[in-house]
ZADOLUM-942450 format. One record per residue (C-alpha): x, y, z. Coordinates in steps of 0.25 Angstrom, whole numbers, plus 2048, in hexadecimal, padded with zeros to 3 digits. Each point is the difference from the previous one (the first is absolute). Example, Ala and Ser with C-alpha at 12.3 -4.5 7.8 and 13.67 -1.06 7.14 Angstrom:
<rs>
8317EE81F;80680E7FE;
</rs>
This chain:
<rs>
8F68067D1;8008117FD;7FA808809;7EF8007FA;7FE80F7FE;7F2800802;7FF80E7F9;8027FB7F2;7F27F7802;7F880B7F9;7F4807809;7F57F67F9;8087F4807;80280780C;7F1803803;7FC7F37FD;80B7FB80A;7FB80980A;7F17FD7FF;8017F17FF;8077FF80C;7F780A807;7F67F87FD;8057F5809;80480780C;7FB7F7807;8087F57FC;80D807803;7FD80280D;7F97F3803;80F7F97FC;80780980A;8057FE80F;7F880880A;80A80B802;7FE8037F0;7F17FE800;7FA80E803;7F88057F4;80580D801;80E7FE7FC;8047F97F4;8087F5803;80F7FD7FC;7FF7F57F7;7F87F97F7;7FB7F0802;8077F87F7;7F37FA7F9;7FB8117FD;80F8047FC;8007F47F6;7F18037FA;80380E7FF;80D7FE7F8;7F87F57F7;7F48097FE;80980B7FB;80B7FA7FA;80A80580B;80E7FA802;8037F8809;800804810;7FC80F7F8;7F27FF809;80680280D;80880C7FA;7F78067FC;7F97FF80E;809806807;7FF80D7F8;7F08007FD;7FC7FA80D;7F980C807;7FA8057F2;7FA7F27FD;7FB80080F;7F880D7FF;7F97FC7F4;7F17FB803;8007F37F7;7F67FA7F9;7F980C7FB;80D8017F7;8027F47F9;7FE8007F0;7FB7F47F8;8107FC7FD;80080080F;7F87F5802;8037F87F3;80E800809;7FB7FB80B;7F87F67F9;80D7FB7F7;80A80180C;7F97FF80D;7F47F7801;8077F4802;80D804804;7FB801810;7F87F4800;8077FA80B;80380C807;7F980B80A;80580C7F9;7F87FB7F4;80280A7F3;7F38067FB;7FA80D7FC;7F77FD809;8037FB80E;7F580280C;80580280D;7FB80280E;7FF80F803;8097FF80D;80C7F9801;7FF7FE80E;7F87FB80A;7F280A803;7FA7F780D;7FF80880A;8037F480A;80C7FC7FA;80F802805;8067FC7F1;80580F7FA;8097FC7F6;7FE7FF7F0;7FA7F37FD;8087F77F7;7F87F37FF;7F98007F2;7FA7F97F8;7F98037F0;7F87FB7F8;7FB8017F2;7F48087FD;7FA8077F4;7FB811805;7F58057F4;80380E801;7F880B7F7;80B8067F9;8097F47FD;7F97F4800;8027F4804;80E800807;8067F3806;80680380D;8067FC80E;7FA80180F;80A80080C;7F97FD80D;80980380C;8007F980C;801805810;8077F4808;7FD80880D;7F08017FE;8017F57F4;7F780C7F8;8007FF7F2;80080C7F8;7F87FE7F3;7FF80E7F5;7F1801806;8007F980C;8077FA80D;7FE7F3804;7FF7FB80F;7FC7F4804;7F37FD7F6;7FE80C7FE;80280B7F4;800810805;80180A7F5;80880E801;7F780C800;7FC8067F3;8007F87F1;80E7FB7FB;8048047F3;8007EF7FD;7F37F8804;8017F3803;7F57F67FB;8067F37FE;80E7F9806;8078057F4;7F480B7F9;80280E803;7FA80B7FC;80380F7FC;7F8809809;7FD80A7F6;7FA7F37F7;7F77FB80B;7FA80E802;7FE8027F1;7FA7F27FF;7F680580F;7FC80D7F6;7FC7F67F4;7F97F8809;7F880E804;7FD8097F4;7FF7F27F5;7FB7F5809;80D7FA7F8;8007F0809;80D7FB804;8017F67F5;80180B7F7;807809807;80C7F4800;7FD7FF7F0;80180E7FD;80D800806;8067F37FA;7FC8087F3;80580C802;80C80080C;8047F17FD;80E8047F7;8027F07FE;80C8057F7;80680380E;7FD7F6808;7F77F27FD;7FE7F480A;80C7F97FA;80980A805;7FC80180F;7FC7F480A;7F3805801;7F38027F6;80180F7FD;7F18007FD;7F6809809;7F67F7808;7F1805802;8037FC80E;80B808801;7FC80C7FB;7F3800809;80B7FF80D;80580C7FA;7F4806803;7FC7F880D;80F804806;7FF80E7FB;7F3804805;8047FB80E;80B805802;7FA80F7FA;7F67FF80B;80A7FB80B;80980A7FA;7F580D802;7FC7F980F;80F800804;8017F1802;8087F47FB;7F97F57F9;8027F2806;7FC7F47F9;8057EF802;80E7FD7FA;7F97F07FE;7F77FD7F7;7FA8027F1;80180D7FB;7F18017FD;7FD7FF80E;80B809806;7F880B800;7F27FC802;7FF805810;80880D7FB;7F48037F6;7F67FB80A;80680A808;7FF80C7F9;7F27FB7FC;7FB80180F;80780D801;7F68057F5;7F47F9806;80280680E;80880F7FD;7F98037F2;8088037F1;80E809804;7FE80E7FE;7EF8017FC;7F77FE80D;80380D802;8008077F3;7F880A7FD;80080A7F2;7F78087FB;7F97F57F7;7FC7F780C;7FF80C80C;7F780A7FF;7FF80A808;7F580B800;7F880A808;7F07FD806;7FB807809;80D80B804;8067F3803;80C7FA7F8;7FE7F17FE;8087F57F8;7FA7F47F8;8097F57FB;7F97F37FA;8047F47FA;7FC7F67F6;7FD7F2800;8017F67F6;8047F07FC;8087FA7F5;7FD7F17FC;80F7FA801;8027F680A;80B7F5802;7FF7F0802;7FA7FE80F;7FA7F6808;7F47F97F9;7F880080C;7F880A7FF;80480F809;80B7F8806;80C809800;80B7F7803;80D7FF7F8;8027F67F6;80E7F9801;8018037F0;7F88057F3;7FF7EF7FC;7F87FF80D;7F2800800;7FC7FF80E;80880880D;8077F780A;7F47FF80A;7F77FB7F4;80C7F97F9;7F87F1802;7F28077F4;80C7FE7F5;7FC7F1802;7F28027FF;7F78017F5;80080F7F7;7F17FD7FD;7FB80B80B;7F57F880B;8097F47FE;80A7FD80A;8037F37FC;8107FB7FF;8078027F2;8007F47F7;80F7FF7FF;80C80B802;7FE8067F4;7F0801800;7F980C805;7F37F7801;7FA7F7807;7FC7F17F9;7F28077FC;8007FC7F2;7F980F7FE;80A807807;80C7F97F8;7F98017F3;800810805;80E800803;8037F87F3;7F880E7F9;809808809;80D7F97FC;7FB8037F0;80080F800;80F8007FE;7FE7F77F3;7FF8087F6;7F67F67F9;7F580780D;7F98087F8;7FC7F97F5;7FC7F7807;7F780A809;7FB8057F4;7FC7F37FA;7FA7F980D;7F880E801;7F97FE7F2;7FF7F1803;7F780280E;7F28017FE;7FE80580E;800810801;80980480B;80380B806;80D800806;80980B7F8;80A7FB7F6;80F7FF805;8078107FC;8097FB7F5;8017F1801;80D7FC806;80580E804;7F67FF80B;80980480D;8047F2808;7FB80880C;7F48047FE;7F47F8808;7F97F97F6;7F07F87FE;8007F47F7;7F37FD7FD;7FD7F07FD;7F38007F7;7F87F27FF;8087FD7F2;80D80080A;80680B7FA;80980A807;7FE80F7FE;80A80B808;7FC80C805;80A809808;80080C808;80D8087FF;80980080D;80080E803;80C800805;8067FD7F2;7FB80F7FA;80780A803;7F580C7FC;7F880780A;7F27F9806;7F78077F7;8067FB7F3;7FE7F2804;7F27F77FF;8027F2805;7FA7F47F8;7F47FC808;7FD7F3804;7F17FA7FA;7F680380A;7F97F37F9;8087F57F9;7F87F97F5;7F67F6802;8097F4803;80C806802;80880180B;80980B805;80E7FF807;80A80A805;80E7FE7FF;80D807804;80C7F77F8;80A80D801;80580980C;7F580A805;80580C802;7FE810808;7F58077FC;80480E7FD;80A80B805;7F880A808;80580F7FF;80080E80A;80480A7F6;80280F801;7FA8087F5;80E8057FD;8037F37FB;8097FC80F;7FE7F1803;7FC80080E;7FD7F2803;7FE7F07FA;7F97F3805;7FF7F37FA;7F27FD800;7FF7EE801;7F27FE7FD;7F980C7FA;7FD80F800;7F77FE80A;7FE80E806;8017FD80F;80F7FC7FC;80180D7F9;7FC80880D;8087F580A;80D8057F6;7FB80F7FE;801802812;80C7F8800;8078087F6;7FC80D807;8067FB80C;80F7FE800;80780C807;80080E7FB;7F47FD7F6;7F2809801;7F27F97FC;7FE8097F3;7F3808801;7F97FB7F1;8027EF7FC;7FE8007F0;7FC7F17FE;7F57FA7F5;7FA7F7809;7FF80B80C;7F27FE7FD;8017F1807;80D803808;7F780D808;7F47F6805;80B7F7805;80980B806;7F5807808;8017F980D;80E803800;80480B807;80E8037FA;7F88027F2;7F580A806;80880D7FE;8027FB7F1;7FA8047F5;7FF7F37F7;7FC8037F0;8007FA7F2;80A8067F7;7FA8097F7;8027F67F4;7FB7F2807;7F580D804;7FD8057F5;8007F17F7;7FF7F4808;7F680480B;7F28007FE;7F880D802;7F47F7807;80A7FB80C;7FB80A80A;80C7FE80B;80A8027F5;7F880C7FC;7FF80480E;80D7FD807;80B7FF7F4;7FD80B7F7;80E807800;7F880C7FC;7FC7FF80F;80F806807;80080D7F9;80E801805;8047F67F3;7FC80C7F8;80A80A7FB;7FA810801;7FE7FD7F1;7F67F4803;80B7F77FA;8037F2808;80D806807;8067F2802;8047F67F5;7F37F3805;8067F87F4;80F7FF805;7FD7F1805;7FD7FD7F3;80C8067F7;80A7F880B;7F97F47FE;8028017F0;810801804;8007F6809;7F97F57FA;80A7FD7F7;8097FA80A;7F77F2800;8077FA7F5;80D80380A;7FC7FD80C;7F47F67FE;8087F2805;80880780C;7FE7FA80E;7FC80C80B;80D807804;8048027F3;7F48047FB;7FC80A80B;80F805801;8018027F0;7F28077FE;80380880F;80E8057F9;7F88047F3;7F7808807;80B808809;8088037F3;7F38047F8;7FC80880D;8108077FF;7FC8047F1;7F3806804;80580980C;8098057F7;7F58067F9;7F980880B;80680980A;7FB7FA80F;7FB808808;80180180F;7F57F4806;7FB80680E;7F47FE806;7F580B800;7FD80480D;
</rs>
């Protein structure tokens, strides 16, 4: 054969030559001996399998590859890669490469997902060479700008520390520690990854349009799938998007952003089910909040929630806060206030009361189930009300609701089932059995299941007297669930605390969550609590000594419409009108009383998404959205210097 004059190629066949094979640094290397290794120098020859691909691809002669190499090799080596490729790039690869390294560790993609050191980082081991042991497997990346891309990850292997060095993680003995910061490549299944820039995009969906997960993996199998690429039949894996799989995305980002801004490493099992792997490390971060406060706000202060003024030829400050619940909750124990976790959202009960999903739902009756898949005892009442129960998913229920009603000669006054069979399978429900024998269902909404603020929501109420005859029971068929979402909220708009209230808005809890809030480190009790029921919550806090040196009011609204002018201790005691520090020197409210109210119309559209998540997912998911919705209001004000007043 004549010598290959790679000259007379052409410059457009040149470049792709030199960015293909760019792209799959890591490849060359992987196939060289150890003295040829080192990334910084290009080595001498090409592997045999990437010499042959590369002439195939491009319609190269035979043996022209390695020619080519030895001429181009430090141009193709300074080039950064992926960035590069074209879309006849990747058609290449697809055509020539996806198969042709099947069998082999220096498998031929465009995208090929290493470890980020190729050599061994454990302090304690005496192993310095470039590790060699490899293995790869098949995986599909879902990246923002190119789709879908089926790909390859290498894990290399320490035999002096028997480490083995994932993309995002290292494993020793059964346990998975990941590098500091975010890798560009998320892992969220054996063989899922996931762009970084997608997952933060799909976090920032998830924060300004309350777009679910579910959706979030149908808008990108809409609009990123490019199935005229790649479809299931030409990989070994389903190439679709899991809901599970995005919300990882989220779940591995978000950890690793906070152990990213705390300088730490995230460690979670290497056994186990992907849906519980990172159960503790969410639980974790949880506490964290619980005990030290949302990052970055129990010492904010701006000049919409700090005033500070002149009295007396004295400069003082006045910062307040605002109170306020959102009815959202999520499946909990069905005994009432018990706040213990359920093993999963099909549970009724927690592990401590596991043994009353044998016993009868007719509240008062403790009797056993009638058989494993009864929720009633062998009362014949109490089946014929679980029978009721079980027709409200017919969609023959309300016609026949409406005709027993005009049938029953017996007034009652029990109130009529909200739209028939779309009545919520969680809500507590009466069933009234007339002397006819007839079934009529009332229902009181689940609070937990709204997802507006307290004072848009009436429950149904219960008939104080059933009709003459009848007989009333309460039953609780589906999963009872949290009360409401309790809020501390600056009047700029910064979320400084949440609790999950279990049984109700009851305000002793409110003022139990208010002092535990204002007690982590670094926090200062604000001088002025907004709250709508401050009137109750003040009679209450009055023999507590860490509320006596706080002024506790209505908001103007709650004032000025819900309370009555005749309650002499609200009139007395809560009347914001009181502080004359709240007033501006114009006479204007200087701090925004409502603020608890406008979050709570932003945040309650996140029930339909997190109404069926168990409690570290649900207090980790809602804790992120209100760090990153705090971010987007701080942005907003300038903060000013928080120093007490002496």
């Amino acid at each position: 054969m004549a010598p290959f004059n790679f000259l007379g190629l052409g410059a457009r066949k040149l470049f792709q030559y030199a960015r293909i094979l760019s792209t799959i640094k890591h490849d060359i290397l992987l196939a060289q001996p150890q003295e040829q290794s080192i990334g910084d120098c290009p080595p001498d020859v090409l592997p045999p399998t990437i010499a042959r691909f590369i002439e195939d691809a491009l319609d190269l002669p035979e043996n022209s590859g390695q020619v080519i190499w030895d001429s181009l090799k430090s141009d193709v080596w300074g080039m950064d890669g992926l960035p590069m490729l074209v879309e006849e790039d990747y058609m290449k690869f697809k055509q020539f490469g996806w198969e042709r390294g099947l069998n082999r560790v220096n498998c031929i993609a465009a995208y090929t997902i290493y470890p980020p050191n190729n050599t061994c980082v454990n302090s304690e081991c005496t192993n310095g060479i470039i590790l060699k042991k490899a293995k790869a497997r098949r995986i599909v990346v879902y990246t923002l700008e190119n789709g879908i891309q089926p790909a390859w990850a290498v894990t290399l292997y320490c035999p002096g520390c028997n480490s083995t060095y994932h993309n995002n993680f290292v494993v020793q003995d059964t346990y998975r520690t990941y590098y500091h910061g975010i890798p560009q490549y998320i892992e969220v299944g054996e063989h899922q990854y996931v762009e970084d820039r997608l997952a933060k995009m799909w976090i920032n969906h998830m924060l300004v349009a309350w777009v679910s997960a579910t959706n979030l993996g149908k808008l990108y199998e809409m609009s990123f799938s490019r199935h005229d690429y790649v479809n299931d039949t030409d990989w070994q894996f389903v190439t679709r998007l899991s809901t599970s799989q995005v919300w990882d995305s989220f779940v591995i980002y978000s950890l690793l952003d906070d152990k990213r801004r705390a300088h730490q490493q995230l460690q979670v099992p290497n056994n186990g089910v992907q849906a519980d792997r990172f159960k503790n490390a969410m639980q974790e971060r949880n506490e964290h909040i619980i005990h030290y406060g949302q990052p970055d706000v129990v010492n904010h202060a701006c000049d919409k929630c700090l005033r500070i003024y002149e009295k007396d030829g004295e400069i003082r400050e006045c910062q307040t806060v605002v109170g306020d619940g959102v009815c959202m909750g999520r499946p909990c124990c069905g005994v009432f206030a018990c706040t213990k976790n359920l093993e999963n959202n099909r549970h009724q009960f927690c592990g401590d009361h596991f043994s009353k999903h044998y016993e009868c739902a007719i509240q008062g009756c403790d009797a056993p189930t009638s058989g494993d898949a009864s929720k009633t005892c062998v009362n014949e009442e109490h089946k014929k009300i679980e029978q009721k129960y079980t027709e409200k998913g017919s969609s023959l229920f309300l016609f026949k609701e409406r005709s027993q009603k005009w049938q029953d000669r017996q007034p009652t006054s029990v109130e009529e089932s909200a739209g028939g069979p779309n009545v919520d399978r969680e809500d507590l429900e009466w069933y009234e059995i007339n002397q006819q024998g007839n079934i009529h269902v009332g229902a009181q909404q689940n609070l937990g299941n709204i997802g507006e603020d307290n004072d848009t929501v009436e429950p149904l109420k219960c008939p104080e007297k059933p009709a003459a005859g009848s007989r009333v029971f309460k039953a609780q068929f589906g999963c009872r669930r949290t009360s409401d979402e309790q809020f501390l909220i600056r009047p700029c708009g910064v979320i400084y605390a949440r609790a999950t209230m279990y049984g109700m808005e009851a305000v002793s809890n409110v003022l139990r969550f208010t002092q535990n809030a204002f007690s982590v480190p670094g926090a200062r009790k604000p001088a002025h609590i907004f709250y709508d029921s401050n009137c109750l919550a003040r009679q209450q806090a009055e023999k507590n000594p860490w509320f006596q040196d706080i002024g506790m009011y209505v908001d103007v609204w709650h004032f000025k419409n819900k309370h009555k002018e005749s309650h002499e201790y609200c009139q007395r005691y809560c009347n914001p009108i009181n502080a004359p520090e709240l007033l501006d020197e114009e006479g204007k409210w200087y701090f925004n009383s409502s603020a608890a109210e406008q979050h709570n119309a932003w945040f309650g559209r996140y029930l339909p998404i997190c109404r069926d998540m168990l409690p570290e997912k649900y207090d980790f998911f809602l804790d992120e959205m209100c760090r990153l919705r705090n971010i987007e209001i701080l942005k907003l004000y300038i903060p000013i210097c928080y120093k007490a007043i002496v």
